[in-house]
C-alpha positions as CSV (number, residue, x, y, z in Angstrom):
1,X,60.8,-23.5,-58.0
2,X,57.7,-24.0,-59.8
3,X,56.0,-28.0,-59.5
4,X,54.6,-29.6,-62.5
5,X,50.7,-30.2,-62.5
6,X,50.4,-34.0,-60.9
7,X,53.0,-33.1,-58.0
8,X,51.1,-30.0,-57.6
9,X,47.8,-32.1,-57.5
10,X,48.9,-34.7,-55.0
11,X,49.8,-32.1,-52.6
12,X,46.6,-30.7,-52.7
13,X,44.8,-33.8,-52.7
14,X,46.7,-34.7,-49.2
15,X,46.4,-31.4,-47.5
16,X,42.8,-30.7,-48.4
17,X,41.5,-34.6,-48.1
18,X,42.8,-33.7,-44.4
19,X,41.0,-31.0,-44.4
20,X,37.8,-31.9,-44.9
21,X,38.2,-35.0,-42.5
22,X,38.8,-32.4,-39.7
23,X,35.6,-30.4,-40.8
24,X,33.0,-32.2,-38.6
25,X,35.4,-31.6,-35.4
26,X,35.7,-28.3,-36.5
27,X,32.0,-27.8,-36.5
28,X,30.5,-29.8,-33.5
29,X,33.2,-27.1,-31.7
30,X,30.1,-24.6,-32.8
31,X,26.9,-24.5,-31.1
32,X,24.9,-24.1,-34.2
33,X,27.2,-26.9,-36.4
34,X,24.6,-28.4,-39.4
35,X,25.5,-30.2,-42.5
36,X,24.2,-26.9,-44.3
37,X,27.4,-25.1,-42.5
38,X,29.5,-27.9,-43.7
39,X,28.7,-27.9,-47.5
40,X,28.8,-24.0,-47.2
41,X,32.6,-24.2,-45.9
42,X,33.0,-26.5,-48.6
43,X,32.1,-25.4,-51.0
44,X,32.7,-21.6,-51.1
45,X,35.7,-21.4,-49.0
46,X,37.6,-24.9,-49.9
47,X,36.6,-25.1,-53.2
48,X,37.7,-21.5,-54.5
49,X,40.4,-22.1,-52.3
50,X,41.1,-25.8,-54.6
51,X,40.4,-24.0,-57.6
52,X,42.7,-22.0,-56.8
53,X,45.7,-24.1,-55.9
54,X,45.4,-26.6,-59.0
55,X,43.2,-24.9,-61.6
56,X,46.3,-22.5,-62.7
57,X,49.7,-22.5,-63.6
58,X,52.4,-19.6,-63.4
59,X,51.5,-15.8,-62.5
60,X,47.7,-16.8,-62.7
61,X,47.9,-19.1,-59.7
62,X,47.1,-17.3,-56.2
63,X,47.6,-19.9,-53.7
64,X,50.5,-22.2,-53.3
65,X,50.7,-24.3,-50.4
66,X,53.7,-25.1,-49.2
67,X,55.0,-28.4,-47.5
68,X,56.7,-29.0,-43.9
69,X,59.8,-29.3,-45.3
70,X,59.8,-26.3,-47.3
71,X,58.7,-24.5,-44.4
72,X,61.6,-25.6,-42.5
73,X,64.0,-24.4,-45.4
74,X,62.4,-20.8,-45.3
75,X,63.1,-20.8,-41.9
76,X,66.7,-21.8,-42.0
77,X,66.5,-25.4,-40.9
78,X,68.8,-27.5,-42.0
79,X,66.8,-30.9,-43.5
């Protein structure tokens, strides 16, 4: 089932707002970790990944992220 544009957009604000938070763990994990790395991950991987997720509707959109709860359907458990 296909989500309208501002459900679609609150999802992805959630799930990549905790994304981003996670980043600097992410990267003081890495010996060489700079702020350069971070606004590299940013912006090349998370925000062609954002674009995306939100910036087109039907056939043209690639990515669709999918909630816990829809997981859990796929799966076959019962909500």
């Amino acid at each position: 089932m296909e989500q309208g544009f501002l459900p679609r957009f609150v999802e992805a604000k959630h799930y990549f707002s905790s994304t981003v938070d996670s980043l600097p763990a992410c990267l003081l994990a890495s010996l060489s970790s700079s702020l350069a790395e971070r606004e590299i991950v940013e912006r090349l991987v998370l925000g062609r990944e954002i674009c995306k997720s939100v910036g087109s509707d039907g056939d043209q959109r690639v990515e669709r992220h999918r909630t816990v709860d829809r997981w859990m359907l796929y799966m076959g458990f019962q909500l």
